[in-house]
C-alpha positions as CSV (number, residue, x, y, z in Angstrom):
1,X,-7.4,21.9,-13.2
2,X,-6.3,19.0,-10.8
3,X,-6.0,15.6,-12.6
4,X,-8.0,13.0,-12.2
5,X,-6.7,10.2,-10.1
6,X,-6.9,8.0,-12.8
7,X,-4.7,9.9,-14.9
8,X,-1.6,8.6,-12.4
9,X,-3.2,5.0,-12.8
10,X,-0.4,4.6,-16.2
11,X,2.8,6.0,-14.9
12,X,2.7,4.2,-11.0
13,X,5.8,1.3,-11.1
14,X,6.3,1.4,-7.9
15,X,3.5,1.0,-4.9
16,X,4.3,1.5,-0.8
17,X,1.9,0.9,1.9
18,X,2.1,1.7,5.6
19,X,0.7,-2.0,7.4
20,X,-1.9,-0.8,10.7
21,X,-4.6,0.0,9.4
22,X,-4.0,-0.5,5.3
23,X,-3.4,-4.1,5.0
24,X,-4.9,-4.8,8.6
25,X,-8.2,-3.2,10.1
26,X,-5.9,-1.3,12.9
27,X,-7.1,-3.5,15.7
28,X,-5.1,-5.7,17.6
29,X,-5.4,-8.4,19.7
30,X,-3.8,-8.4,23.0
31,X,-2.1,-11.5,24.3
32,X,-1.7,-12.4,27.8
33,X,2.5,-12.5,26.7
34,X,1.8,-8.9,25.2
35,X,1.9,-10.2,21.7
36,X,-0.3,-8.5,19.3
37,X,-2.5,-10.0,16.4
38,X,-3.2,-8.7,13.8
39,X,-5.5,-10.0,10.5
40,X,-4.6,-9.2,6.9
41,X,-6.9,-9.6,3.6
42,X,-6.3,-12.2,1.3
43,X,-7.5,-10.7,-1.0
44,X,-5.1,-7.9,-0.5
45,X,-2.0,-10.5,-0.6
46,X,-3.3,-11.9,-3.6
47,X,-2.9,-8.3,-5.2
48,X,-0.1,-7.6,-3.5
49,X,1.9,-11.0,-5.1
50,X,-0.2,-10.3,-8.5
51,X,2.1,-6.9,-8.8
52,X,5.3,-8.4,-7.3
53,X,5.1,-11.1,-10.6
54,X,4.7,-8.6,-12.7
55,X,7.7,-6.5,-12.1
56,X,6.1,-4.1,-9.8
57,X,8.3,-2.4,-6.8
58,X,6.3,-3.5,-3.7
59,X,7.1,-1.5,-0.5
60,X,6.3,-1.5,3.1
61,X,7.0,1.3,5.6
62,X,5.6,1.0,9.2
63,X,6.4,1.9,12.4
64,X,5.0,-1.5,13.6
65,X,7.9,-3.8,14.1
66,X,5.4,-7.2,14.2
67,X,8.3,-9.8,12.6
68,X,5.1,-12.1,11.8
69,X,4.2,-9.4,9.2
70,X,7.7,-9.1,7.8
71,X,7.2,-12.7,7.2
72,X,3.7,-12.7,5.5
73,X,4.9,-9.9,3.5
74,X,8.0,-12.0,2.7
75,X,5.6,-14.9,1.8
76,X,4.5,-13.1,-1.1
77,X,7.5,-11.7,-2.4
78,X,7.9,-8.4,-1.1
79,X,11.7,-7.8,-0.7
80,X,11.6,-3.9,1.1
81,X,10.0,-4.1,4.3
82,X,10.7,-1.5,6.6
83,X,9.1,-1.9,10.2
84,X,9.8,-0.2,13.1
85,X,9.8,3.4,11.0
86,X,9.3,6.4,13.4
87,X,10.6,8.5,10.0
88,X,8.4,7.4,7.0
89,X,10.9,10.0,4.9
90,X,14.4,8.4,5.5
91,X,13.3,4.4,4.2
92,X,11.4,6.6,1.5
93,X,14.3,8.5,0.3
94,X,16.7,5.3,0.5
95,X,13.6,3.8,-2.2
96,X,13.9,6.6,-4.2
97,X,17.9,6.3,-4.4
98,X,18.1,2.6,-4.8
99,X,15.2,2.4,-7.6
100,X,15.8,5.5,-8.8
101,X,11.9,5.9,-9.6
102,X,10.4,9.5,-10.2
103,X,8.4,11.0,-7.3
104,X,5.3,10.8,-9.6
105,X,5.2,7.2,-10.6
106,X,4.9,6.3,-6.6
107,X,1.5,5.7,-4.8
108,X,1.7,5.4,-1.2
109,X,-1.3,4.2,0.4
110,X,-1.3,5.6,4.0
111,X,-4.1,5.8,6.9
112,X,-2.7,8.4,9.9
113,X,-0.9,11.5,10.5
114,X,2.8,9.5,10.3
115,X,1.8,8.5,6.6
116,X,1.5,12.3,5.5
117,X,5.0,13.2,5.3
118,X,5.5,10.7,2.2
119,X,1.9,10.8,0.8
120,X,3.0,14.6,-0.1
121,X,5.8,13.5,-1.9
122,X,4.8,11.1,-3.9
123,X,2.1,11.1,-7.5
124,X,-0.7,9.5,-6.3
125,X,-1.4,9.3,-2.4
126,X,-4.1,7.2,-1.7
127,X,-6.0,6.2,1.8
128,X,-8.6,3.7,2.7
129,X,-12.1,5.3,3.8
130,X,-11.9,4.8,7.2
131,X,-8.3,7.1,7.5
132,X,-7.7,9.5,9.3
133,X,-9.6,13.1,7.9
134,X,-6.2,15.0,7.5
135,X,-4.9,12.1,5.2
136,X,-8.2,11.9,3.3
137,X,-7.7,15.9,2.8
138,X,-3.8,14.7,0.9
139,X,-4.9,11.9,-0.5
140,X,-6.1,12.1,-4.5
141,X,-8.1,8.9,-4.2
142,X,-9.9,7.5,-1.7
143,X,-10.8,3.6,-1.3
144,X,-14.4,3.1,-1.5
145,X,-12.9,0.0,1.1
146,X,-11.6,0.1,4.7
147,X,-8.3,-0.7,5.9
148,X,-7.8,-4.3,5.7
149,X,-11.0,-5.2,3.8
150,X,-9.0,-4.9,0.6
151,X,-8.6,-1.1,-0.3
152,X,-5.0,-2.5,-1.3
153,X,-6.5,-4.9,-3.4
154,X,-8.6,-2.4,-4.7
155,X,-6.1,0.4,-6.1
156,X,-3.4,-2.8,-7.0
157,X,-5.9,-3.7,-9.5
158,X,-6.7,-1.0,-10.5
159,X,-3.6,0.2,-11.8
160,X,-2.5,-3.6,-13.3
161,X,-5.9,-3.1,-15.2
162,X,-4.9,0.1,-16.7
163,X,-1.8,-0.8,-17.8
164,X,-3.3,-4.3,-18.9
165,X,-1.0,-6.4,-16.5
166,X,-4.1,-7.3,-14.3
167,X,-4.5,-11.6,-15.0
168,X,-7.4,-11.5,-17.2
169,X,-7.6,-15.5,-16.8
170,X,-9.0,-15.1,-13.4
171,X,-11.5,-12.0,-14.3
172,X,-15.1,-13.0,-13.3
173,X,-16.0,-9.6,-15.7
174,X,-16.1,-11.5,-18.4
175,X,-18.1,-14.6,-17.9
């Protein structure tokens, strides 16, 4: 019998995320000098620096090359950003090598058919609910949230509420 999702939940020390269309909405605004805009949760980078503190491995791989994201991913204290990644698998394998992390304690949260190449590899492959249908077929848990309306914030905290690292201070639950 296939596990459950949650049964990964434990074992996951190290998360990657693609950027269009995971931590933004995949829309972009045009400007008339050909830059393009993009929005990201805060919510999300809240999560995002919430695992960095506690010792978590926080990885981006995109083949967006936006140096306005490295920095707001730099902001919060993400240290591997790779942009500008036609091959997902190479700045994937250089992760494994330099961590040397176990396949199976990696989630990858991906949206389109460049993410699937790595979201086979890895323990838990995850997707928000608006990707792509081939990558909701790979993925073994799917984001009741859309890409850049916090599905990162939602599988974040739910793995640093498993393994009771989630800042209970803050927990409206409670009240």
């Amino acid at each position: 019998m296939e596990k459950s999702y949650k049964q990964y939940l434990a074992e996951i020390r190290m998360f990657i995320f693609d950027v269009d269309g995971v931590l933004t909405n995949g829309l972009v605004t045009i400007m008339p000098d050909g830059e393009l805009i993009r929005q990201m949760n805060i919510k999300d980078g809240y999560a995002l620096k919430t695992a960095v503190d506690m010792g978590f491995h926080i990885c981006i791989i995109s083949g967006g090359k936006n140096e306005g994201v490295r920095m707001r991913l730099k902001n919060l204290g993400i240290k591997d950003i790779f942009l500008g990644a036609q091959n997902k698998i190479q700045p994937y394998q250089e992760l494994l090598e330099h961590y040397n992390i176990p396949p199976k304690q990696i989630l990858y949260m991906g949206d389109d058919l460049p993410d699937l190449p790595v979201m086979k590899l890895v323990g838990l492959p995850c997707c928000p609910n608006d990707a792509a249908s081939e990558v909701q077929r790979t993925a073994k848990y799917i984001s009741d949230r859309k890409g850049g309306d916090g599905c990162v914030r939602d599988i974040i905290e739910q793995v640093l509420r498993v393994q009771g690292k989630w800042n209970e201070n803050f927990d409206a639950s409670d009240d």
